[in-house]
C-alpha positions as CSV (number, residue, x, y, z in Angstrom):
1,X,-2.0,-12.4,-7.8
2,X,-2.3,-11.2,-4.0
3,X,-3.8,-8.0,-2.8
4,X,-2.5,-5.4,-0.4
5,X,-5.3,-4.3,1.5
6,X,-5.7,-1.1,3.5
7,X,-5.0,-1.6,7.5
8,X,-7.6,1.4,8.3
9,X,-8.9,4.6,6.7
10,X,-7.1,7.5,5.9
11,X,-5.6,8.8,2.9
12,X,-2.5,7.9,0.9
13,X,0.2,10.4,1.8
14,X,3.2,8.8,-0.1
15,X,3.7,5.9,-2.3
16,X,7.4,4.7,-1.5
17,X,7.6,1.7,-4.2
18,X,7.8,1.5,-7.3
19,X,5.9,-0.5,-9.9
20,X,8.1,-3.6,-11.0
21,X,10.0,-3.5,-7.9
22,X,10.6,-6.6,-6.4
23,X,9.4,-6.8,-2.7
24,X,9.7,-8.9,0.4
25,X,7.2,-9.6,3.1
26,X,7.0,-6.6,5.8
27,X,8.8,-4.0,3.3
28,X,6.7,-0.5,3.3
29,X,4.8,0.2,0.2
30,X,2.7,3.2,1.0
31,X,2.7,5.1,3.8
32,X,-1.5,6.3,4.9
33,X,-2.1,8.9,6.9
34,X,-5.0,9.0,9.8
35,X,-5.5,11.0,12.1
36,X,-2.5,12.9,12.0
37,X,-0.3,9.7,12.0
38,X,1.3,8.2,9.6
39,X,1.0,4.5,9.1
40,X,3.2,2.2,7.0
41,X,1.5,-0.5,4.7
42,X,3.7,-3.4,4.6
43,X,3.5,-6.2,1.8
44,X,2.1,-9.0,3.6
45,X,4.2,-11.5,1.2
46,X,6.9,-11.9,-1.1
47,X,7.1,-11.0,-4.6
48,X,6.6,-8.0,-7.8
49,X,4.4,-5.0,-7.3
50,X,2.6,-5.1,-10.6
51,X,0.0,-2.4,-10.3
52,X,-1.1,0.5,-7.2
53,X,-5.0,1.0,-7.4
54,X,-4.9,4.2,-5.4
55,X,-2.4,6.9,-5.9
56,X,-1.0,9.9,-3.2
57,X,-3.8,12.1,-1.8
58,X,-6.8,9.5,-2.1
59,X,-9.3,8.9,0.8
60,X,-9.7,4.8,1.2
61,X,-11.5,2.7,3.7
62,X,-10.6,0.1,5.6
63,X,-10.1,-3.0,3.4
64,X,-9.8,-1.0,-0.1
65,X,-7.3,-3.2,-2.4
66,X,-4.4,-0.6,-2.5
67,X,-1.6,-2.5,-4.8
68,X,-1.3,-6.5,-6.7
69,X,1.6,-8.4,-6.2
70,X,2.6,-11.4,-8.1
């Protein structure tokens, strides 16, 4: 199992995957907002988004585990 982890703080302002879907590395998962910009979280490998610990309008922190991939 490998953990997407969040680039920054900020909140979760969409969630543009599904879970199940099949993903390759540097596809857009989530999309965080900070600062009034909106930052893309990419998968940072190859494979099946099983579960999203976070869902849209949730504060995180930098680091927070945001989605499992296996």
């Amino acid at each position: 199992m490998k953990n997407i982890k969040s680039p920054m703080a900020g909140s979760v302002w969409k969630i543009v995957a599904t879970v199940g879907q099949e993903v390759d590395y540097g596809d857009t998962i989530m999309i965080l907002e900070s600062m009034k910009m909106e930052i893309p979280v990419e998968a940072d490998a190859a494979g099946k988004i099983v579960k999203f610990l976070v869902a849209e309008g949730d504060a995180v922190d930098d680091g927070v585990v945001l989605a499992a991939l296996s």
